[in-house]
N, C-alpha and C positions, 0 to 999 in steps of 0.2 A: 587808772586808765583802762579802757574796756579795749576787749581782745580782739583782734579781727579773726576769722573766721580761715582768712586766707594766707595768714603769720606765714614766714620763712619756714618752719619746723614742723609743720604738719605734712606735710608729704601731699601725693595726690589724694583724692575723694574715690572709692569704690565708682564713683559715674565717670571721673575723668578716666581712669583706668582702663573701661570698658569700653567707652567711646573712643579712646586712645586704640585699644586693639581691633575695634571693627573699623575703624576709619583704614589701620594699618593693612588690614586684609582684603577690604575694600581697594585701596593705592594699588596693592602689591597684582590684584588680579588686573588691576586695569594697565596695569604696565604691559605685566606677563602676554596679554591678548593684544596687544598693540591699539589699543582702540582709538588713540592720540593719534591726530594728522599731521605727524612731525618723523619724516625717515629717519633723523639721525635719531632720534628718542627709538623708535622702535625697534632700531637694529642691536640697541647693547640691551644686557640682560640686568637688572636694577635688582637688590636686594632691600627690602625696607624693613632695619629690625627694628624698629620701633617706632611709635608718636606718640608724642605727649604735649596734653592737652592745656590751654588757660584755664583756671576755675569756672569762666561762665562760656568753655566750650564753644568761644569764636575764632581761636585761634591753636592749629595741629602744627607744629614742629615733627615732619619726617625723617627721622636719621635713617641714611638711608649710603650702598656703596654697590658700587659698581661690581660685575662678578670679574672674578679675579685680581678687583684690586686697582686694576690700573685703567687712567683718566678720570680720575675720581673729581678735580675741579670742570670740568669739563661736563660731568651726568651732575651737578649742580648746577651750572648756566643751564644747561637744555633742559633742566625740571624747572626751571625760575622762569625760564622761555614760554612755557608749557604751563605755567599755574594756573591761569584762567579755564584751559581746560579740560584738565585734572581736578579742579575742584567741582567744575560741573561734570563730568564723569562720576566724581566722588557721592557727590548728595543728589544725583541722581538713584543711584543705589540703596541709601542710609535715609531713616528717615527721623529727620533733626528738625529741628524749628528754624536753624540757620545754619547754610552751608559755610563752614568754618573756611577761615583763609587757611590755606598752607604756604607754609617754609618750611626747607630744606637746608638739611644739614650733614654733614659728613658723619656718617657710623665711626666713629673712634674706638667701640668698643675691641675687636680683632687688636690694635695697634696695644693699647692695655693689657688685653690678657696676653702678648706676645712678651711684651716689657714682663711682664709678671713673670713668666716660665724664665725668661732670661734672670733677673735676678734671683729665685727658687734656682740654677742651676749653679751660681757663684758659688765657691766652695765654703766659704766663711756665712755665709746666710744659711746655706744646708747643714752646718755643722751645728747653726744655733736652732735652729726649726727639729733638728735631730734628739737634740739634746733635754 
């Protein structure tokens, strides 16, 4: 059977990656300036650590968290609110063959590495990492 290109185990492509971070930098500034006609969007301050891209680069997944944390369901309806135009904001700047849809997604990572330092501080986990 012949291999797809796009298998589970291959990871991203060096172009997803790239268009992944310029889109992310792209997002992050347009937030940052308020450039969206939306008061409640422009009054909280939005962190976007990452996107990641589909293979043919029509569709941007932003993981993305509110600063400090709290209303995080809340800056995911009002970016969902807001897609339409943040994605023309977006490829307005970037020049792509097609402006990828965006979704939004809650930054998870912070809650993980916080789990992490909590279990690294159990005493039985540190005695076997010690050892």
């Amino acid at each position: 059977m012949a291999k797809n290109r796009f298998s589970e185990g291959s990871g991203p492509s060096q172009r997803q990656l790239r268009v992944g971070e310029l889109i992310r930098r792209t997002l992050s500034d347009v937030l940052n300036r308020g450039d969206i006609h939306d008061p409640d969007l422009n009054r909280l301050s939005i962190t976007v650590g990452e996107v990641r891209t589909s293979p043919d680069l029509k569709v941007a997944t932003a993981y993305v968290l509110p600063l400090g944390g709290k209303g995080q369901e809340e800056v995911v309806e009002l970016l969902k609110r807001n897609q339409g135009e943040l994605r023309r904001a977006v490829s307005k700047k970037l020049t792509l063959k097609y402006a990828p849809e965006l979704r939004f997604r809650l930054d998870e990572t912070f809650d993980r590495m916080d789990e992490t330092r909590r279990l690294f501080a159990q005493d039985d986990v540190r005695r076997d990492v010690e050892d």
